[in-house]
C-alpha positions as CSV (number, residue, x, y, z in Angstrom):
1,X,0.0,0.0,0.0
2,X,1.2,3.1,-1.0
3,X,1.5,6.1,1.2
4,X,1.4,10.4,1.0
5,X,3.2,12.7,3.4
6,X,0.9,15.3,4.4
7,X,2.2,18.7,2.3
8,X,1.9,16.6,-0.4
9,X,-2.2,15.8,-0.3
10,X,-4.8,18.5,-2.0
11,X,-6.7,20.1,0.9
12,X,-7.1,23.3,2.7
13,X,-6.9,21.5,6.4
14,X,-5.6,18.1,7.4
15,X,-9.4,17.0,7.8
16,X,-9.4,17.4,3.7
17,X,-5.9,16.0,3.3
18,X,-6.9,12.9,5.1
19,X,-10.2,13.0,2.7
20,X,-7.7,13.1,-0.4
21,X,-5.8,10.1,0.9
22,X,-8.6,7.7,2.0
23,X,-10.4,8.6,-2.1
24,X,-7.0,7.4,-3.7
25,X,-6.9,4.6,-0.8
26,X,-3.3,6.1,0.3
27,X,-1.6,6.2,4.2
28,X,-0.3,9.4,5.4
29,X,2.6,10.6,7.0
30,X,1.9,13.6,9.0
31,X,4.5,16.5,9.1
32,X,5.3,17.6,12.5
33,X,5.9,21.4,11.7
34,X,3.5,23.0,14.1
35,X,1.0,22.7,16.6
36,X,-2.4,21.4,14.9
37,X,-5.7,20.0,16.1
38,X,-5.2,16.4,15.7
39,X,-8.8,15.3,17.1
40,X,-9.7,15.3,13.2
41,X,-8.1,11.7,13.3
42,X,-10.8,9.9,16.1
43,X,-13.2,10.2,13.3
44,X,-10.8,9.3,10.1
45,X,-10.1,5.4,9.1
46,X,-7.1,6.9,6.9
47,X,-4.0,5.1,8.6
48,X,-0.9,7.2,9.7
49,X,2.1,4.8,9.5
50,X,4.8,8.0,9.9
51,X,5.7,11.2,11.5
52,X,8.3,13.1,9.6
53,X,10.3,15.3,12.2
54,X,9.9,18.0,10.1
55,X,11.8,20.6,12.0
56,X,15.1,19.2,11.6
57,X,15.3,21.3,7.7
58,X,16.3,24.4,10.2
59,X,17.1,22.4,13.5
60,X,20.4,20.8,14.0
61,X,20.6,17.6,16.1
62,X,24.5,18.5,15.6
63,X,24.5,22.0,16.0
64,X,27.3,23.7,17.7
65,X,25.4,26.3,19.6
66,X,23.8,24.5,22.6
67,X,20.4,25.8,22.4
68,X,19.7,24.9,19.0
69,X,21.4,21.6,19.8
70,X,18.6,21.5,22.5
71,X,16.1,22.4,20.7
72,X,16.5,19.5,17.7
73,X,16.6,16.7,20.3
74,X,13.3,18.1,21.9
75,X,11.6,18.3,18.4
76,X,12.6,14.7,17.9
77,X,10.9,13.7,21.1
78,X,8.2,15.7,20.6
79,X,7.7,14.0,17.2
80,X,7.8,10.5,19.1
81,X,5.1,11.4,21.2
82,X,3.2,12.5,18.5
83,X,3.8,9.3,16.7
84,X,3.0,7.0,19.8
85,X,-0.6,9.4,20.0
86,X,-1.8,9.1,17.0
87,X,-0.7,5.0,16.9
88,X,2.4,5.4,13.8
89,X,4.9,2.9,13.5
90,X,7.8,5.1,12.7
91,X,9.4,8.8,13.0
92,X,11.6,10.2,10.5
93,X,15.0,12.1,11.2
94,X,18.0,12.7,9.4
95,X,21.2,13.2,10.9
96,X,21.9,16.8,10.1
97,X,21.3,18.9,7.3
98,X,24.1,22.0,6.3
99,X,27.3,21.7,6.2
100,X,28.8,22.8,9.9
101,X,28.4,20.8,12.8
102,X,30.5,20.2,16.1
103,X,33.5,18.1,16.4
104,X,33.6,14.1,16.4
105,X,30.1,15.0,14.8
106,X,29.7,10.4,14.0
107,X,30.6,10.1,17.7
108,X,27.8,12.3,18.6
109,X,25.3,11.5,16.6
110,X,25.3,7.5,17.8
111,X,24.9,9.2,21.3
112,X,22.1,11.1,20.1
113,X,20.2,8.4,18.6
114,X,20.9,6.3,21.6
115,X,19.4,8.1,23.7
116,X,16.2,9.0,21.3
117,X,16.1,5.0,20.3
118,X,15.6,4.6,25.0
119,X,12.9,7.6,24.6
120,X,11.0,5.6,21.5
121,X,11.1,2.5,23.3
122,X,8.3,4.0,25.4
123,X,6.1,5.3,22.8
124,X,6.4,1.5,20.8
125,X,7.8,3.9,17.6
126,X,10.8,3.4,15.6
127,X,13.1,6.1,14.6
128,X,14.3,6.6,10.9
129,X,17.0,8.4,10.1
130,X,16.9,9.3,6.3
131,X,20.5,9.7,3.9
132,X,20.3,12.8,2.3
133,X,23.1,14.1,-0.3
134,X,25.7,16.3,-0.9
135,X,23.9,18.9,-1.9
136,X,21.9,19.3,1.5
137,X,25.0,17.8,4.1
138,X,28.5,17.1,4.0
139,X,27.9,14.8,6.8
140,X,27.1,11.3,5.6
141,X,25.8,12.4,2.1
142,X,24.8,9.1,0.8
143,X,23.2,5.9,1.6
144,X,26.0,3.6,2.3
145,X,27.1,6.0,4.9
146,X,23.9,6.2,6.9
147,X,23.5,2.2,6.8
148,X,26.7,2.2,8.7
149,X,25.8,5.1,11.1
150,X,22.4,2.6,11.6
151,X,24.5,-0.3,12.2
152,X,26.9,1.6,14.3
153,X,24.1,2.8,16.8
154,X,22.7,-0.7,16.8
155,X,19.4,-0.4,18.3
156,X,16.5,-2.5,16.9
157,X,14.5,0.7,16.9
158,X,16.6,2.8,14.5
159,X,16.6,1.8,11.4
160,X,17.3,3.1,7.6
161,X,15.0,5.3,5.2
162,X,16.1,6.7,2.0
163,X,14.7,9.3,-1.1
164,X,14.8,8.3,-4.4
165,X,15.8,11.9,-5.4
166,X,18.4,12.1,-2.7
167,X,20.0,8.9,-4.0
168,X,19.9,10.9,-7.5
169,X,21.3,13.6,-6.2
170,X,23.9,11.8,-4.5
171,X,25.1,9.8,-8.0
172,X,25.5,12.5,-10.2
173,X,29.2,13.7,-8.9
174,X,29.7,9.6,-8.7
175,X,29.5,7.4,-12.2
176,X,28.9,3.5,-12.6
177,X,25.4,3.4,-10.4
178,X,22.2,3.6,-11.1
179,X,19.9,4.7,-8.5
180,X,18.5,1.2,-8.8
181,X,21.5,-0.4,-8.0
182,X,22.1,1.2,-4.9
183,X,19.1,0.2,-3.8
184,X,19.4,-2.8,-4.9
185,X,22.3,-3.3,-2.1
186,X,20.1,-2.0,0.7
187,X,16.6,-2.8,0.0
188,X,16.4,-4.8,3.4
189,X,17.3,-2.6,5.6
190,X,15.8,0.5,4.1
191,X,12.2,0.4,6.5
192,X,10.6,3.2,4.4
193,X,11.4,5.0,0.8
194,X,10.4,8.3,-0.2
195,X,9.4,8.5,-3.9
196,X,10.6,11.5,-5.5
197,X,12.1,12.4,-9.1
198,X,14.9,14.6,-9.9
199,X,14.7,17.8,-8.5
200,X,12.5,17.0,-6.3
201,X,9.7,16.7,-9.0
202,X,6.3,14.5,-8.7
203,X,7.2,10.7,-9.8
204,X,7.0,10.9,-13.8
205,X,8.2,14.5,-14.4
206,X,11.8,13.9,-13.9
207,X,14.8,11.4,-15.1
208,X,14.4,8.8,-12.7
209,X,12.6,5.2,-13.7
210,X,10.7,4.2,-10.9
211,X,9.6,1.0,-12.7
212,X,12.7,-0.4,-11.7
213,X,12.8,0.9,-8.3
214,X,9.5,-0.3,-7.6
215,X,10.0,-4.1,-8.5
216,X,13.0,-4.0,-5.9
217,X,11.3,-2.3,-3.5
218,X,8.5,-4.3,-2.4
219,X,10.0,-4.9,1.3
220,X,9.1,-1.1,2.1
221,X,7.0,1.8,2.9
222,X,6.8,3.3,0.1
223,X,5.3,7.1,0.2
224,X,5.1,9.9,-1.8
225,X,7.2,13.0,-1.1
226,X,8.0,15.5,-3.5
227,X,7.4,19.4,-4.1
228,X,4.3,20.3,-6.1
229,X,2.6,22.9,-7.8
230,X,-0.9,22.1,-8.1
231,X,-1.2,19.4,-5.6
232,X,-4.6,17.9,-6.6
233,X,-3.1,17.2,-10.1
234,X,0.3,16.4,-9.1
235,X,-1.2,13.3,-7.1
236,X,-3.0,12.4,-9.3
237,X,-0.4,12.2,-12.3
238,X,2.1,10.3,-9.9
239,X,-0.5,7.4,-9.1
240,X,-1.2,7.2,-12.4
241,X,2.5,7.4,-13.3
242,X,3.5,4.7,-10.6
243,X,0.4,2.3,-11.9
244,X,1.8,2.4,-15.0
């Protein structure tokens, strides 16, 4: 079953978001960017598998002021408890975006997500910590790197997620891989995949082939992420694209 995060679904309110998903049959994964009335979801059958820690674009779980530091880790667990309320499986985090961070920044990091894995293990949630590219981090820009940062922290609780357009991103200073072959390497241990094109287009409006990515991807969550101009038509040109 395919899945939506929440920016992405037409709608005015997340009561007509979560209308837009259950009509194309679709899970969401809300965006914890604000405070919002979540009582909408008592009376709502659409299922909400994820909670992307949305904060962490501006927030830096490595950040070398203090406060800010602070303020990324409480976001995170703020995000958990969200996911535990509204009954999610999983919370997604990346390990930093930008391109300064404090020193022995890997050492710290596995700290970090230690001590977030013992907070999820409260709320029954796992914690996914996404690979982004070079051109959003210089720390861990790529898959392979983030799988080892996984296996490093080794809690059963954190796991891998990766982007389709990250991966993208991430091979064009690189040659001799397709997007499809890196997956390819990690497709069990990568819990949930984001499906965007190339510049962060709607599936089927950039360079990526997602019928190959799709037939290797079965294992998991797969949800829609991308940036979209007229989101009613975006949705549905990508479902159709993806059925295809």
């Amino acid at each position: 079953m395919l899945g939506c995060v929440e920016f992405c679904l037409p709608g005015r309110n997340l009561g007509e978001k979560l209308e837009a998903a259950r009509k194309h049959a679709l899970w969401v994964e809300l965006v914890n960017d604000k405070k919002k009335d979540l009582s909408i979801l008592n009376s709502s059958s659409v299922e909400i598998k994820s909670v992307q820690a949305y904060l962490l674009h501006d927030l830096s779980l490595l950040s070398k002021n203090a406060a800010a530091k602070k303020a990324a880790l409480t976001h995170v667990k703020d995000t958990i408890e969200m996911a535990g309320r509204v009954g999610a499986e999983n919370v997604l985090t990346v390990p930093t975006y930008g391109f300064e961070y404090v020193a022995l920044p890997y050492k710290k990091c596995i700290k970090i997500f230690r001590e977030l894995s013992n907070y999820a293990l409260d709320c029954d949630v796992k914690i996914l910590i996404e690979a982004l590219s070079k051109k959003r981090t210089s720390f861990l820009p790529s898959l392979a790197e983030v799988n080892e940062l996984v296996k490093a922290i080794d809690r059963e609780n954190v796991r891998l997620a990766a982007d389709t357009c990250h991966i993208y991103d991430s091979l064009l200073l690189c040659s001799g891989e397709s997007a499809t072959e890196v997956l390819k390497k990690f497709r069990d241990e990568i819990v949930e995949l984001h499906l965007k094109d190339s510049d962060s287009l709607p599936p089927g409006k950039g360079k990526i082939n997602f019928k190959k990515i799709l037939k290797i991807s079965k294992n998991s969550l797969l949800c829609l992420e991308y940036k979209g101009k007229n989101l009613e038509r975006d949705l549905e040109d990508s479902l159709e694209h993806l059925k295809n």
